[in-house]
C-alpha positions as CSV (number, residue, x, y, z in Angstrom):
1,X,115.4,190.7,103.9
2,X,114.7,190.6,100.2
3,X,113.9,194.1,99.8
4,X,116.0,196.6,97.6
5,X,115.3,199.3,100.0
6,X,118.0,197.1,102.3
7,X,120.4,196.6,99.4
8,X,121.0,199.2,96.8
9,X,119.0,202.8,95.4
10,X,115.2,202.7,94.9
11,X,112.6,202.8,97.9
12,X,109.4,200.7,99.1
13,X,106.9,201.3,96.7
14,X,103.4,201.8,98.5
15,X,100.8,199.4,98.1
16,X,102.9,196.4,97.9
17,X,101.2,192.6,98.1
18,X,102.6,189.5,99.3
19,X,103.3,187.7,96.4
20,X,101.5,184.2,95.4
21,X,103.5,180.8,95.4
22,X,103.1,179.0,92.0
23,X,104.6,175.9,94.3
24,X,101.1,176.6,96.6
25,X,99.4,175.8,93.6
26,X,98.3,172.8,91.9
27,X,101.4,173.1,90.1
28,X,103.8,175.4,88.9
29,X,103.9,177.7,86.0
30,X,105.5,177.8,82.8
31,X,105.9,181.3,80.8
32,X,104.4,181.2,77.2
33,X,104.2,183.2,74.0
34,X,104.2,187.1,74.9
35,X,105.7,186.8,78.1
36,X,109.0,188.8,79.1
37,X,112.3,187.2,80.3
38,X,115.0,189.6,82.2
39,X,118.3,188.1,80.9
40,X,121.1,188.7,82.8
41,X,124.7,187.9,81.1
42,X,123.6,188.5,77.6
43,X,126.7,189.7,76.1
44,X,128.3,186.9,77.2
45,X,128.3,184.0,74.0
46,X,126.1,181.9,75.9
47,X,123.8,185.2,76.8
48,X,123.6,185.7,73.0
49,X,122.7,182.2,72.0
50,X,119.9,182.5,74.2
51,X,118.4,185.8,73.2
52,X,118.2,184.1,70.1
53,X,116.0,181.1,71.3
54,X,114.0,183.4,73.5
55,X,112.9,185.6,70.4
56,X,112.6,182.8,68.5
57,X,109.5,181.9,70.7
58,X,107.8,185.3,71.1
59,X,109.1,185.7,74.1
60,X,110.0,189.4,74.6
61,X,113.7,190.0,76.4
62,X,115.0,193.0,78.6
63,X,118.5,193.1,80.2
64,X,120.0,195.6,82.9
65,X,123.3,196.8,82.0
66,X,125.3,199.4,83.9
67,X,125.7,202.6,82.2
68,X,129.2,202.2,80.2
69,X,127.5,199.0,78.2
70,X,123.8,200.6,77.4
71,X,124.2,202.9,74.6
72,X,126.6,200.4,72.5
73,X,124.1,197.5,73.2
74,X,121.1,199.1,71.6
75,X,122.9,200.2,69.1
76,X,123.7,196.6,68.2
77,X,120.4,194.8,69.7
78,X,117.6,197.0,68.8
79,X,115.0,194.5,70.1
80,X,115.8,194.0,73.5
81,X,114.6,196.5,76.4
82,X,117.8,197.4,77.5
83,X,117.8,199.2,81.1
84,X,120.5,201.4,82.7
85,X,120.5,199.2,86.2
86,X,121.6,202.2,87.8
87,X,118.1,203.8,87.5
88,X,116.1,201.9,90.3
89,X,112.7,202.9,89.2
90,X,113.6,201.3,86.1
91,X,115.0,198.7,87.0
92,X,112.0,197.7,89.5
93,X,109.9,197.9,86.7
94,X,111.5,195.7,83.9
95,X,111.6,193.5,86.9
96,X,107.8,193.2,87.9
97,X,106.7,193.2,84.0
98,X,108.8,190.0,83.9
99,X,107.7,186.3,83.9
100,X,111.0,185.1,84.6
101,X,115.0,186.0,85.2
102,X,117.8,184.3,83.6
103,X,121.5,184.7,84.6
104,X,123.6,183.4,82.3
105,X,126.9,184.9,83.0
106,X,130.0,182.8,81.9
107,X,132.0,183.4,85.4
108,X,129.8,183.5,88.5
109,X,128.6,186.9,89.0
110,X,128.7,188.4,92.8
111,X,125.9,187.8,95.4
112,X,125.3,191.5,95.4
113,X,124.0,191.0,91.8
114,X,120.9,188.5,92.9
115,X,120.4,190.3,96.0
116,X,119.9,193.0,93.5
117,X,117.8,191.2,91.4
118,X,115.9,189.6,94.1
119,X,115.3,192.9,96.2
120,X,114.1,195.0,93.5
121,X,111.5,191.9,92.2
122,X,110.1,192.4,96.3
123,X,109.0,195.7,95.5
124,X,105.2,196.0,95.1
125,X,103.3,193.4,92.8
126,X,105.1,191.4,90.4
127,X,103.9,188.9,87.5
128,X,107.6,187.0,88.2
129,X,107.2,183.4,87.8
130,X,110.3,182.1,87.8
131,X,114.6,182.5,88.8
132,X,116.5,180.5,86.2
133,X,120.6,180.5,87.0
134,X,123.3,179.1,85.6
135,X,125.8,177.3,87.5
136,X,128.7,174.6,86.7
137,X,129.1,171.1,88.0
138,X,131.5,170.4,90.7
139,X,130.0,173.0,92.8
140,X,129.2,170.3,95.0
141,X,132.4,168.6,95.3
142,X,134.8,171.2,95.5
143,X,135.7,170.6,99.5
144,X,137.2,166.9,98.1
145,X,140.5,167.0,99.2
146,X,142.1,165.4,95.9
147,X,140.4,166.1,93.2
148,X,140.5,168.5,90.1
149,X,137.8,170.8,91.6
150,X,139.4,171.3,94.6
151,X,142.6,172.9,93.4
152,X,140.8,174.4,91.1
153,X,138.9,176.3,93.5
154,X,142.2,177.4,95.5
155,X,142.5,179.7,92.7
156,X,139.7,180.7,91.3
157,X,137.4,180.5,93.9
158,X,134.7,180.3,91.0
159,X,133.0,177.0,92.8
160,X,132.5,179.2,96.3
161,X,131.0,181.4,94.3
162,X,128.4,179.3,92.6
163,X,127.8,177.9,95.6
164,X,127.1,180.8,97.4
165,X,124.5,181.8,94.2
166,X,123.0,178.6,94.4
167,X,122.0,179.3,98.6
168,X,121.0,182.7,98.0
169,X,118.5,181.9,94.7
170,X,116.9,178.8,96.7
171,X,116.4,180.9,99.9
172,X,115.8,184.0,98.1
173,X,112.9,182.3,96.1
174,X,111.4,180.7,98.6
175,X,111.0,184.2,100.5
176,X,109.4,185.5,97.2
177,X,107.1,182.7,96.5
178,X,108.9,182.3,93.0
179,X,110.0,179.4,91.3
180,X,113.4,178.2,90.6
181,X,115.6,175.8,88.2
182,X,119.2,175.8,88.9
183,X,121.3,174.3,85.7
184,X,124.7,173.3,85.8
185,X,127.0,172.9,83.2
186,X,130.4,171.6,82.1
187,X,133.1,173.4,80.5
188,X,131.4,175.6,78.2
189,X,132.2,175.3,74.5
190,X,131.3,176.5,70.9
191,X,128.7,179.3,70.6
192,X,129.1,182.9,69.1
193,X,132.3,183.9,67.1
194,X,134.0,180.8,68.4
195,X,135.9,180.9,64.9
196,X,137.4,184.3,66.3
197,X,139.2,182.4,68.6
198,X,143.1,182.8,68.1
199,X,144.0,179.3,70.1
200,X,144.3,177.2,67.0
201,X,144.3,174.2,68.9
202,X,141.5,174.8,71.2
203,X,139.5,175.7,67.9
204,X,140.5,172.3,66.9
205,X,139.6,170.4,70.1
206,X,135.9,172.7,69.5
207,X,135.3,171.0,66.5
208,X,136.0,167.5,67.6
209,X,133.7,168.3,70.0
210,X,130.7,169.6,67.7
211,X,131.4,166.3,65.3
212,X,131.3,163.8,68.1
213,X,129.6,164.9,71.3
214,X,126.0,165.6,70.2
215,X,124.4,163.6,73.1
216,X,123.3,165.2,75.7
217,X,122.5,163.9,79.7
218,X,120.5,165.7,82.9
219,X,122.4,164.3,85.6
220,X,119.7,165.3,89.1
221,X,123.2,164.9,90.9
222,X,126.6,166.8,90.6
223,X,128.6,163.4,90.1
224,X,129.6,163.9,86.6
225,X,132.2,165.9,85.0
226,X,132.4,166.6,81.1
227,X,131.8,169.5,78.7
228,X,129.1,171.6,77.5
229,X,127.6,173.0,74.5
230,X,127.0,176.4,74.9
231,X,124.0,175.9,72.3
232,X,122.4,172.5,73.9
233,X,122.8,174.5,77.7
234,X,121.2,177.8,76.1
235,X,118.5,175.6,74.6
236,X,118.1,173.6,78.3
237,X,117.6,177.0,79.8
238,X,114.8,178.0,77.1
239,X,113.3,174.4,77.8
240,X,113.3,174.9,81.4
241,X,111.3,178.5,81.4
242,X,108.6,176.5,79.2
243,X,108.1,173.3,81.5
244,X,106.4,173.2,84.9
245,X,108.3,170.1,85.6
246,X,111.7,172.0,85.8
247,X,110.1,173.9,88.4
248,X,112.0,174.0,91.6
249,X,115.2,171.3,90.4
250,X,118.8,171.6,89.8
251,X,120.7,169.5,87.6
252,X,123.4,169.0,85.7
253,X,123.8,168.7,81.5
254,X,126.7,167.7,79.7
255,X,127.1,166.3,76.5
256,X,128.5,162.8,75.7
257,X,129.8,161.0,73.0
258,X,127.0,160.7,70.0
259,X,125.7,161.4,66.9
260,X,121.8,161.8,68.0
261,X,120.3,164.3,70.3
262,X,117.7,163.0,72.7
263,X,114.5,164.6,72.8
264,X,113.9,167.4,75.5
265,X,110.7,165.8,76.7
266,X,112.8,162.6,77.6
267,X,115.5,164.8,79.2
268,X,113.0,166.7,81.6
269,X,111.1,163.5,82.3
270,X,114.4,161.9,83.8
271,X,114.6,165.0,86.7
């Protein structure tokens, strides 16, 4: 069950409707100008490259923090809703005056957090439209004996994780009757206060990058490896919440060698 009242505080709200599928539609829905985007991850670089695109088109953004991180985000972001996740009622809330919820998070958060997310969004009536996460590529190919991801994953465990995120939005979802877009990227680079960073050399390899890497791909299969611009996936994710067509895909984008950046419309067309 999807229901918070199974996972964390907060109770069934009376009066609660089953929710309708935009995929039972003619097609699926895209959130415009005015709507509200719950963004998950946003002090993360890539979180605050995104809040930045969201604004930028009138879209209005609310994030749930726990309570040590509230009072010195508002302080600093003034126009974002910010929401002590704590508070349930609150949190339920945010959740059904959303259109859509983005995690962003840099490492994979833990399952509890979208069972969260997805519980509360089952309370009552909702105007949710879409689950947007962000994963990494590999996720797919991290039980090949013999390659990088594999070792990787001994350690980290980071591709089990993604993994598990990616099952639990697509069945979650589908028990809601709310669209999803799973993106995945490549290593992530550039973004907020990347000239902060005190590896000389990796600021170095960073601007190699930004020079020569400006192409980007959509890859509807995890077979390719490569890095990411924090900025181009940031802008991907934007893209996504605007399109019907990104409705219910997963795919991958990582930039390649290039001086030109293809148009988004040609991107999406290619999933």
């Amino acid at each position: 069950s999807f229901s918070s009242s199974s996972m964390m505080h907060g109770r069934r709200r009376p009066g609660r409707t089953s929710l309708v599928s935009p995929r039972a539609s003619a097609e699926a829905t895209a959130l415009g100008e005015g709507d509200s985007v719950v963004l998950m991850g946003i002090v993360d670089p890539i979180g605050r490259e995104m809040l930045d695109l969201l604004q930028g088109r009138q879209l209005n953004v609310s994030t749930l923090l726990n309570p040590k991180s509230v009072a010195p985000f508002r302080s600093r972001f003034a126009t974002v809703n910010t929401v002590d996740a704590t508070e349930a009622e609150k949190a339920i809330d945010t959740l059904h005056d959303a259109s859509a919820v983005v995690m962003s998070f840099e490492k994979p958060a833990d399952t509890d957090t979208l069972r969260y997310l997805l519980g509360h969004a089952a309370e009552g009536n909702t105007n949710l439209k879409r689950f947007v996460l962000l994963s990494r590529t590999e996720v797919t190919r991290k039980g090949n004996f013999g390659n990088g991801a594999f070792f990787r994953n001994l350690l980290s465990k980071d591709l089990d994780k993604y993994a598990d995120l990616e099952e639990l939005l697509q069945k979650g979802c589908e028990a809601l009757k709310v669209d999803f877009t799973i993106i995945r990227t490549g290593k992530l680079r550039l973004g907020p206060d990347t000239y902060l960073n005190p590896d000389t050399l990796s600021v170095m390899e960073d601007q190699l990058f930004e020079a020569s890497h400006k192409n980007i791909a959509f890859i509807n299969d995890d077979s390719e490896d490569g890095d990411t611009s924090r900025a181009d996936a940031a802008q991907a994710v934007v893209e996504a919440l605007l399109r019907t067509d990104a409705a219910n895909k997963q795919f991958s984008i990582v930039n390649k060698e290039g001086k030109e950046k293809p148009a988004w419309d040609a991107l999406f067309t290619s999933i």
